[in-house]
Backbone atoms as SQL, in Angstrom:
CREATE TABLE atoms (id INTEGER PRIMARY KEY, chain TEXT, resi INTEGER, resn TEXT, atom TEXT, x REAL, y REAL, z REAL);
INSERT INTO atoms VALUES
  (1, 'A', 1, 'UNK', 'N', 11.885, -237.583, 8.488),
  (2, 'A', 1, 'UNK', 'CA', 12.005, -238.175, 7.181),
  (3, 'A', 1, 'UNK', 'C', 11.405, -237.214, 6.156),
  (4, 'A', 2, 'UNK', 'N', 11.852, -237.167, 4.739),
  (5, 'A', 2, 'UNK', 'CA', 11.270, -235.911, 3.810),
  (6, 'A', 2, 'UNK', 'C', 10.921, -237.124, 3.088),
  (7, 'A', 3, 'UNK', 'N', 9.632, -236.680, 2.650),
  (8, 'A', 3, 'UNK', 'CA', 8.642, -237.564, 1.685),
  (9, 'A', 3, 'UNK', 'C', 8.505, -236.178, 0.651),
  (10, 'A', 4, 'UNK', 'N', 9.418, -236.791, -0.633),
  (11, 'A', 4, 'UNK', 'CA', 9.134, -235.892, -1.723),
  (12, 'A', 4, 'UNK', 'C', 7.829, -236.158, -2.844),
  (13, 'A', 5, 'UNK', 'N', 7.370, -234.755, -2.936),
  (14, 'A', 5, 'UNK', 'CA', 6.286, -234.744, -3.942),
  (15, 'A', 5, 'UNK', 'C', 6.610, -234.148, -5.396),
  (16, 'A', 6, 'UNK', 'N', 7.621, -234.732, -6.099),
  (17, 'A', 6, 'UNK', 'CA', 7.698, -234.859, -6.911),
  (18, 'A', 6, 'UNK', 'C', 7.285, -234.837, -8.093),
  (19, 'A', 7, 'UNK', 'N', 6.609, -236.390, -7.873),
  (20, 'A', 7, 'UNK', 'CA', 6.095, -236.604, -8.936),
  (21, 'A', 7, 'UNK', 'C', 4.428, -236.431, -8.835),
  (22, 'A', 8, 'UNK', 'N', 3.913, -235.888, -8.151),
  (23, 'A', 8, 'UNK', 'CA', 2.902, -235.229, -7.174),
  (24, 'A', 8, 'UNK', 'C', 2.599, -233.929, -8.336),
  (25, 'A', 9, 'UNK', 'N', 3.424, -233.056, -8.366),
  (26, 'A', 9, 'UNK', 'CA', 3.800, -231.812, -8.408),
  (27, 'A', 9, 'UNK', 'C', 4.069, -231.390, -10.324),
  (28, 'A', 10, 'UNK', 'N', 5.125, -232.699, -10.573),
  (29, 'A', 10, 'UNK', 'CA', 5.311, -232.533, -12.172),
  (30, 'A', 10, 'UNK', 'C', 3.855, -233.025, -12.698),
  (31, 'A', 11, 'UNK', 'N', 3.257, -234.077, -12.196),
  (32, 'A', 11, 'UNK', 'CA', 1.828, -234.390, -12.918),
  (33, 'A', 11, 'UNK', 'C', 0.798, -233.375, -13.064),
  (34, 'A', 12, 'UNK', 'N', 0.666, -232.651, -11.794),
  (35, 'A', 12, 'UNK', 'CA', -0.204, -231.410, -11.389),
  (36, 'A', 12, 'UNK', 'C', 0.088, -229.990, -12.561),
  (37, 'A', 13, 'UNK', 'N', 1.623, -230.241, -12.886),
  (38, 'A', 13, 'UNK', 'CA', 2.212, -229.081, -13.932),
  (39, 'A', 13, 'UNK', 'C', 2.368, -229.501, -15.186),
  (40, 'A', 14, 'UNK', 'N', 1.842, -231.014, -15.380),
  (41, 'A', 14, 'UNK', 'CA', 2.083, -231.298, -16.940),
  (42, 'A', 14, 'UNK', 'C', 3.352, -231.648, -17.306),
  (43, 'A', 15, 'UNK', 'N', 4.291, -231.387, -16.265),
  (44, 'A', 15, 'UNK', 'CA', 5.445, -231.411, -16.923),
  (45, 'A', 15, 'UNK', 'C', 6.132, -233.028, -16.676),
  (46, 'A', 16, 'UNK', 'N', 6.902, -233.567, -17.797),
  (47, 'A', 16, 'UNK', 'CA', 7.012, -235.004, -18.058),
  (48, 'A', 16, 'UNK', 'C', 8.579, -235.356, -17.135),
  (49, 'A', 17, 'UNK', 'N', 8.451, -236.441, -16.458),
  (50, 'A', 17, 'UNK', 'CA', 9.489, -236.909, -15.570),
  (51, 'A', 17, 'UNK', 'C', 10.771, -236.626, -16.258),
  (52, 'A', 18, 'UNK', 'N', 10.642, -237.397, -17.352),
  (53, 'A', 18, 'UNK', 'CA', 11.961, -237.284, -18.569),
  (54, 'A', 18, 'UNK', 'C', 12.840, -235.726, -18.747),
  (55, 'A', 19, 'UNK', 'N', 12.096, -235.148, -18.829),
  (56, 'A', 19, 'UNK', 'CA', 12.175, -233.870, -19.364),
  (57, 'A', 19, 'UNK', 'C', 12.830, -233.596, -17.817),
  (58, 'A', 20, 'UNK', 'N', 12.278, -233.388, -16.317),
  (59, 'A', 20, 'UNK', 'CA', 13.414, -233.163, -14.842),
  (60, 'A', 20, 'UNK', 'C', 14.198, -233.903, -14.942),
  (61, 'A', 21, 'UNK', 'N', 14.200, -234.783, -15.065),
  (62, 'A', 21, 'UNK', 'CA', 15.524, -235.799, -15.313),
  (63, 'A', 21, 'UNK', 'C', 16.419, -235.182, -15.609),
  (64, 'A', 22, 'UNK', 'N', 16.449, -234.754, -17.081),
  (65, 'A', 22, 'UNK', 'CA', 17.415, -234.263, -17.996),
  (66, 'A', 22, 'UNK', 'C', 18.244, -232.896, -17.659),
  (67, 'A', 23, 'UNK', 'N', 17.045, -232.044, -17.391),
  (68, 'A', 23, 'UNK', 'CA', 17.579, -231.234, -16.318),
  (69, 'A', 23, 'UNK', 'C', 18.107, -231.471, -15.530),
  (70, 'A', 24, 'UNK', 'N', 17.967, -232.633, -14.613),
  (71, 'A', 24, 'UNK', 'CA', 18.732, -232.708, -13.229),
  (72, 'A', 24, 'UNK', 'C', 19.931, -233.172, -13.678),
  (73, 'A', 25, 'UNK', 'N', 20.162, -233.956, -15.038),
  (74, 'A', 25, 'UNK', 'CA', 21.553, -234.998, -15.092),
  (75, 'A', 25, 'UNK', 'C', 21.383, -235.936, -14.335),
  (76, 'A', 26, 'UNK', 'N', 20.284, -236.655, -14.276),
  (77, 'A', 26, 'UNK', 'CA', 20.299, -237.948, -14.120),
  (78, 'A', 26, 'UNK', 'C', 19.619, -238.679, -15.507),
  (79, 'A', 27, 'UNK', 'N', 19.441, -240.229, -14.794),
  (80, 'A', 27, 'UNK', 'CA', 18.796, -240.695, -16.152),
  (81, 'A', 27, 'UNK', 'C', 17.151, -241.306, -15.403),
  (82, 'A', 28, 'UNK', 'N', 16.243, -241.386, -15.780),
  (83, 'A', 28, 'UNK', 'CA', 15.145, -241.618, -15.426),
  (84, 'A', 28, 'UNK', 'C', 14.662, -242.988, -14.675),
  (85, 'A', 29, 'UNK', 'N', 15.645, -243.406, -14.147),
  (86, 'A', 29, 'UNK', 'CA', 15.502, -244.626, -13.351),
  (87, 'A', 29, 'UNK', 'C', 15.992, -243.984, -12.116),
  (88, 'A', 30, 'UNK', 'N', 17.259, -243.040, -11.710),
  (89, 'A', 30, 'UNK', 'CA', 17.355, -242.135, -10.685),
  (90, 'A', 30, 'UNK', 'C', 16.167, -241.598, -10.537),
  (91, 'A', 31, 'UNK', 'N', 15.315, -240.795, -11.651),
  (92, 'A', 31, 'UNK', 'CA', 14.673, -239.788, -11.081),
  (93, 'A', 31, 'UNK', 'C', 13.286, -240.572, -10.459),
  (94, 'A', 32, 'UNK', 'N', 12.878, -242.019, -10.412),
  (95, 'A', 32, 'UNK', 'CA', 11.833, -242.970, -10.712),
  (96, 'A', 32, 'UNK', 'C', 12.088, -243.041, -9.149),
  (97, 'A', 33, 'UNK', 'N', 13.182, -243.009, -8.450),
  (98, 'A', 33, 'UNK', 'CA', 13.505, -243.361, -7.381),
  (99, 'A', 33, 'UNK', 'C', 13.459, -242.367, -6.697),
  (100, 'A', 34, 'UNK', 'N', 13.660, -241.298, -6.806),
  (101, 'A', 34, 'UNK', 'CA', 13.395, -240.269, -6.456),
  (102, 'A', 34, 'UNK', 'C', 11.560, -239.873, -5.975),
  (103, 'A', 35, 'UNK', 'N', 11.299, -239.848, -7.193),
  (104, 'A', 35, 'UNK', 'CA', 9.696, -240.211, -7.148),
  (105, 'A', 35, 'UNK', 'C', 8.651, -241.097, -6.086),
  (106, 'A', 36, 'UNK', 'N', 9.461, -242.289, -6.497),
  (107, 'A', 36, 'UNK', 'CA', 8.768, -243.384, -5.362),
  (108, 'A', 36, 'UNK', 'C', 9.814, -243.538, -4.181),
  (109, 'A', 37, 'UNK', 'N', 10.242, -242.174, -3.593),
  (110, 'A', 37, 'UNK', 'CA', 11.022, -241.992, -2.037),
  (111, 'A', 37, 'UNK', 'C', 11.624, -243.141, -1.800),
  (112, 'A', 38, 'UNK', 'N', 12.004, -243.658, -2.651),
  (113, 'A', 38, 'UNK', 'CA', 13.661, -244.631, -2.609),
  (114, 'A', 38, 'UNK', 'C', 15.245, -244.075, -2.594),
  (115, 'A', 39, 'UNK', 'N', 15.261, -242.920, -3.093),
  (116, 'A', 39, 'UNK', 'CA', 16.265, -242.089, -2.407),
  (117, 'A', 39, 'UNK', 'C', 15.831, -240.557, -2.661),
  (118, 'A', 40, 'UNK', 'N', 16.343, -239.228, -2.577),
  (119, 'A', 40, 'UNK', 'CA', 16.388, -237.476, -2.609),
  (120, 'A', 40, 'UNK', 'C', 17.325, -237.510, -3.635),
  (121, 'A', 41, 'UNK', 'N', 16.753, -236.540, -4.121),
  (122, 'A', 41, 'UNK', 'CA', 17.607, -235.559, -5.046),
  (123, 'A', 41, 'UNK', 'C', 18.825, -234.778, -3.829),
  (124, 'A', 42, 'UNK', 'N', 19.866, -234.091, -4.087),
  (125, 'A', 42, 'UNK', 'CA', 20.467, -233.651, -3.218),
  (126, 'A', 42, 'UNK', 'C', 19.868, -232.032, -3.534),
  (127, 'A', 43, 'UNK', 'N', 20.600, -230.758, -2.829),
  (128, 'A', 43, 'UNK', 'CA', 19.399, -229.389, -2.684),
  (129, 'A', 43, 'UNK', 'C', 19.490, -228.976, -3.789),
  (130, 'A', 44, 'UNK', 'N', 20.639, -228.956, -5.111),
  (131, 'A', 44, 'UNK', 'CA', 20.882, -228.569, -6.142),
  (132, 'A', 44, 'UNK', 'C', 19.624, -229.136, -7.096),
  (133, 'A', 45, 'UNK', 'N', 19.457, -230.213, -7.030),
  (134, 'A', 45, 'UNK', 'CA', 18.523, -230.803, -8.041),
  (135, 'A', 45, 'UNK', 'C', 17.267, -230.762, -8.124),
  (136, 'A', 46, 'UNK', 'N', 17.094, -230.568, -6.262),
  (137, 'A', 46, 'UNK', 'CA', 15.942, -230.034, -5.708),
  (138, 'A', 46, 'UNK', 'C', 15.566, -228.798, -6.288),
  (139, 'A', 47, 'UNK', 'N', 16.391, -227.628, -6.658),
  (140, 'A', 47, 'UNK', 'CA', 16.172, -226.442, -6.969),
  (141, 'A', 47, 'UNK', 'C', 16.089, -226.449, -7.991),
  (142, 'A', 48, 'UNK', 'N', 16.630, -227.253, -9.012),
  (143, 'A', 48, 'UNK', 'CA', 15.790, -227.364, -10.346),
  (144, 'A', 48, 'UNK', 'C', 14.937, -227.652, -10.537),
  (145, 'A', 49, 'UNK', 'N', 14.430, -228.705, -9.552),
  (146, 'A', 49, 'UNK', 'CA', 12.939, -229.187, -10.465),
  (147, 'A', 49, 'UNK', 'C', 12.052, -228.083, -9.979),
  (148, 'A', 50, 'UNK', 'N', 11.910, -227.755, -8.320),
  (149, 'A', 50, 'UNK', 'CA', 11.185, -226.746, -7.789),
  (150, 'A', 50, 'UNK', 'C', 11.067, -225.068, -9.515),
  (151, 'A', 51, 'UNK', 'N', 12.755, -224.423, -8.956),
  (152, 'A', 51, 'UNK', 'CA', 12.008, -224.071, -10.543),
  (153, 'A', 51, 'UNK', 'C', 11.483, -224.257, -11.733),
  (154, 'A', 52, 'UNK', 'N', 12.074, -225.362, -12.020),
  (155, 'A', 52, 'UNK', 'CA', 11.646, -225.874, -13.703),
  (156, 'A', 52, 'UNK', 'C', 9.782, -225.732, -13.270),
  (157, 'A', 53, 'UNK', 'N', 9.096, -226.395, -11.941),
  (158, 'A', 53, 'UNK', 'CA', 8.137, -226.540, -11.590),
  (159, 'A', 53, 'UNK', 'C', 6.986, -224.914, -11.281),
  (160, 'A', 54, 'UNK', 'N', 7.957, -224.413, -11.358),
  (161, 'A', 54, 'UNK', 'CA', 7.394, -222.934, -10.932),
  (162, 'A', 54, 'UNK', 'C', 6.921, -222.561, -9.196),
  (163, 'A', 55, 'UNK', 'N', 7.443, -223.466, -8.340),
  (164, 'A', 55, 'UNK', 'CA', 7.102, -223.886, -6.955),
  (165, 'A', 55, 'UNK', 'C', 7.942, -223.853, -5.852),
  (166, 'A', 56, 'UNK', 'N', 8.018, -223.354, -4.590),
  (167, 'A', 56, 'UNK', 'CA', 9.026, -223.248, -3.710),
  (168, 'A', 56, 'UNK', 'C', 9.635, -224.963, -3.268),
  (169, 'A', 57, 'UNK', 'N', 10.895, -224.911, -2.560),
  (170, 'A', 57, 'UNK', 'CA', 11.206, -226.189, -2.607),
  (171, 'A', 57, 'UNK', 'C', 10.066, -227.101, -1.055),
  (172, 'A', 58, 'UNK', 'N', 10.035, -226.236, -0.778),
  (173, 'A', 58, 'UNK', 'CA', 8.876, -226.359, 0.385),
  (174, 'A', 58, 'UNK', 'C', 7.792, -227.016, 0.106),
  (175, 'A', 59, 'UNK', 'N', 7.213, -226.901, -1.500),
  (176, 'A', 59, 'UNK', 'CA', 5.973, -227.206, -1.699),
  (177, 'A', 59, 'UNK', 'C', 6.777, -228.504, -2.532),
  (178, 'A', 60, 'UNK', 'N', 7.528, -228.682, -2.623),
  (179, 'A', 60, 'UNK', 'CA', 8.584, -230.122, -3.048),
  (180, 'A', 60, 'UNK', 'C', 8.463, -231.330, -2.234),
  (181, 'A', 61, 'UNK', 'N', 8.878, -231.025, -0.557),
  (182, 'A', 61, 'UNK', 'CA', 9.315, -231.817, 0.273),
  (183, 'A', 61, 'UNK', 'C', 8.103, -231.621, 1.509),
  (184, 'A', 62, 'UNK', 'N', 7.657, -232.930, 2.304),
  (185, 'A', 62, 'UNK', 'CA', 7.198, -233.052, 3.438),
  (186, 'A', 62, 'UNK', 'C', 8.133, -233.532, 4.346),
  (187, 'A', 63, 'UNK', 'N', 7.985, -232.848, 5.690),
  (188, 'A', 63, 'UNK', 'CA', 8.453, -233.358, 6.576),
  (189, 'A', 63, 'UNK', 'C', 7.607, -234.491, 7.555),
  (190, 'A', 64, 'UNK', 'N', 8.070, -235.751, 7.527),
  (191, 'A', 64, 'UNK', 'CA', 7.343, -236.591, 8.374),
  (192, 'A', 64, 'UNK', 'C', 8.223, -236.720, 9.662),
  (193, 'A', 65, 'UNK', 'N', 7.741, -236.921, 11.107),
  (194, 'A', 65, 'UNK', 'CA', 8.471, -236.969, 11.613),
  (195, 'A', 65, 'UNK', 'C', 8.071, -238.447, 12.285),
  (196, 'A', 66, 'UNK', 'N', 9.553, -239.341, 12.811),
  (197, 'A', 66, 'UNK', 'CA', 9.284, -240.486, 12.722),
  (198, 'A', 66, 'UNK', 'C', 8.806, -240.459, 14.108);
């Protein structure tokens, strides 16, 4: 299972949910869900926020294993 740190990661960088969102092309109720591991970004969106974040996508995603 990937437990994303997200919103982990934008808090740590200052940078405001709204603002990845917009970037990603979603609207901030996607990205809320995203956040609280109710669903993934797919790898594209992943790679935006990771850059927008300045961070590998690695330091994005945990792997839990069930």
């Amino acid at each position: 299972m990937f437990i994303n740190k997200i919103g982990f990661q934008a808090d740590r960088k200052g940078v405001k949910h709204k603002h990845l969102a917009n970037a990603c092309g979603v609207t901030i109720q996607t990205f809320s869900r995203w956040v609280n591991n109710k669903s993934q970004p797919d790898l594209k969106q992943s790679w935006v926020i990771a850059r927008m974040l300045n961070i590998s996508i690695d330091e994005l995603v945990e792997v839990k294993e069930e």
